[in-house]
TORVEX-743050 format. One record per residue (C-alpha): x, y, z; residue in one letter. Coordinates in steps of 0.1 Angstrom, whole numbers, plus 2048, in hexadecimal, padded with zeros to 3 digits. Layout:
BEGIN
XYZA/...
END
This chain:
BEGIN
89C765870X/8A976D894X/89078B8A2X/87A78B883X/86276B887X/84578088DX/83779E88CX/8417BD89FX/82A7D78A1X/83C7FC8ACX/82E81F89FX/83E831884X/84A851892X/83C86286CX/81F857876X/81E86F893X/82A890881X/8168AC870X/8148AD84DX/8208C7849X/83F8C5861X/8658C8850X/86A8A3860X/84C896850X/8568A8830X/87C89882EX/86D86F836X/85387581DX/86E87B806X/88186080DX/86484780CX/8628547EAX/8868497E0X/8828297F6X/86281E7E3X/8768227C0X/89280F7D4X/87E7F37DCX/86D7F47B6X/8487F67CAX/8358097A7X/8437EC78FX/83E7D37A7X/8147DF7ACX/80F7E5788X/81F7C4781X/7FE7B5798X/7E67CD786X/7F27BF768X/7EF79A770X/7CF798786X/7BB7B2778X/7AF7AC757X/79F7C9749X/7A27EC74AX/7957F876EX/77981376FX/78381A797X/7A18157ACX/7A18197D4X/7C18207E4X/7C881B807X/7DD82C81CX/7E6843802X/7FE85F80FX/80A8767F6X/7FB8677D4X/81C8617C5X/82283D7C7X/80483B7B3X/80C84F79AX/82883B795X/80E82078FX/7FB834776X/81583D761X/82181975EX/7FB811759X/7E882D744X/7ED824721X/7DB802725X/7C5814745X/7BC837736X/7A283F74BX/7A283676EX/792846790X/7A68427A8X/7988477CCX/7B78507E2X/7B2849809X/7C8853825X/7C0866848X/7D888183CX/7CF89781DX/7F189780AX/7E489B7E9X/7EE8BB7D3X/7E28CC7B7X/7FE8C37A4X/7FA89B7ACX/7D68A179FX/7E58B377FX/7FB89677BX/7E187F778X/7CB891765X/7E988D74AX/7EA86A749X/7BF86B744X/7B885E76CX/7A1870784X/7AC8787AAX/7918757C5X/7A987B7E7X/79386F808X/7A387C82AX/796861842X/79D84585AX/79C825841X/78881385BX/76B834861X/76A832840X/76B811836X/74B80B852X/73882783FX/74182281AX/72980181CX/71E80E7F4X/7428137E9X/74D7FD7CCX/76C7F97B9X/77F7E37A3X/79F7E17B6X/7AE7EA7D1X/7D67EF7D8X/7EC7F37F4X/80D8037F8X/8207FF81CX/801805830X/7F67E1840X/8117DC852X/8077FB867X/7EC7E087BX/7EA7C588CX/7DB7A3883X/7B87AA894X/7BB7CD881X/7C27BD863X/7A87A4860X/78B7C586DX/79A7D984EX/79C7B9837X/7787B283DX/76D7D7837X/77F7D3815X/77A7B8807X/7537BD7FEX/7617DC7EDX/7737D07D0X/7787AE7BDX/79C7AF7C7X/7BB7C17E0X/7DD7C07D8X/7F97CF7ECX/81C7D77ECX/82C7D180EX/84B7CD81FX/85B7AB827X/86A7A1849X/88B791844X/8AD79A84EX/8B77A782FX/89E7C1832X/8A97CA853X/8CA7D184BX/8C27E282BX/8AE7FD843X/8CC800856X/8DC80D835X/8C5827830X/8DC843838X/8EF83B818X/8D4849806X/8D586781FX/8B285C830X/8AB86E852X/8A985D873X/88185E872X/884846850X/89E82F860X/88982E87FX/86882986CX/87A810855X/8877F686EX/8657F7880X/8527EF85CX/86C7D3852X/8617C5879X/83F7C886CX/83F7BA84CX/832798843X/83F77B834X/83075982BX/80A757826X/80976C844X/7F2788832X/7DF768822X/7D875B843X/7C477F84CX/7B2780828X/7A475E833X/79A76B859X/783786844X/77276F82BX/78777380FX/79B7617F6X/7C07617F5X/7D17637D3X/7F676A7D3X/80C7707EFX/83276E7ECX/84F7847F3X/85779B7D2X/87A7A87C7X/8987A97E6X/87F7C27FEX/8567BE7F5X/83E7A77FEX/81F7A47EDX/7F87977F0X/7DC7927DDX/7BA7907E6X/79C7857D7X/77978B7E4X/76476E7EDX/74F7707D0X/7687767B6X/77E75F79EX/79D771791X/
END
């Protein structure tokens, strides 16, 4: 595991771009094709399925970006889930009238919130929810970040469960492949630094303790994904 024993933090040059900007347009795109690569909607429904129960009333989604990753969810989820609010967070308002149309069609409700998850987090003290989900957003922070935001959330809902990428070799070198699929150099930039980023191990576990909470399930998921789940402190899944 030569290079990749811990944790390297370097920012995403997407990150840095307008929303609007041709750049940001073209790696948004390809994060689309590389989330259906690395089977990220199956893999979070397949958790929604197993840890929570019974049909949610509300959903929070962090680090949400352009809404479609969870609509993948919800069309994998809203026969058995046919009415869900979902409460879509990112610092970047992404979401379309056509995402929201999309939704509506599957019987789910769209509340988008353009903020800083932590300003928001430190204000929403009332919020409530019945899960929380994750998609290729934690690695973005560091440890001490991590535990800050794992603190704010975990009052918030009985349970979090994200989708992440792993750090191994093999996903390094299946970044490096990315112009295969026609990916531009800001996605095979952004890439490499999230596989550096990525956890392994109990590594996300370890943080989710730091905050209070209870760990649940951590383990690496299909050939590119890592996955956690949270519990709060007072809850029993």
């Amino acid at each position: 595991m030569s290079g990749l024993e811990h944790r390297l933090l370097a920012p995403e040059i997407l990150d840095g771009l307008a929303a609007d900007d041709p750049q940001a347009l073209a790696a948004r795109r390809d994060l689309r094709r590389i989330n259906a690569l690395m089977f990220q909607a199956k893999i979070m429904a397949s958790l929604l399925r197993k840890f929570v129960p019974k049909p949610p009333r509300r959903i929070l989604e962090i680090g949400a970006g352009d809404g479609r990753f969870m609509l993948a969810v919800a069309r994998r989820m809203a026969r058995h889930w046919p009415k869900v609010e979902l409460v879509m967070l990112d610092r970047v308002d992404l979401i379309t009238a056509q995402l929201r149309s999309d939704f509506d069609r599957l019987g789910w409700t769209v509340e988008a919130i353009t903020a800083d998850v932590f300003d928001w987090a430190e204000m929403a003290d009332d919020e409530r929810f019945d899960a929380i989900t994750v998609n290729l957003f934690l690695h973005h922070f560091d440890d001490a970040e991590l535990v800050h935001l794992f603190s704010l959330m975990e009052p918030k809902a009985p349970l979090l469960l994200a989708t992440e990428p792993v750090r191994t070799k093999l996903a390094m070198a299946a970044a490096r492949l990315l112009p295969a699929i026609g990916a531009n150099d800001i996605t095979r930039n952004d890439a490499a630094q999230s596989v550096r980023a990525g956890f392994r191990g109990s590594e996300l576990s370890a943080l989710w303790l730091a905050a209070n909470g209870k760990p649940v399930e951590e383990r690496r998921a299909g050939l590119f994904s890592h996955i956690f789940v949270g519990a709060s402190a007072g809850n029993d899944p």
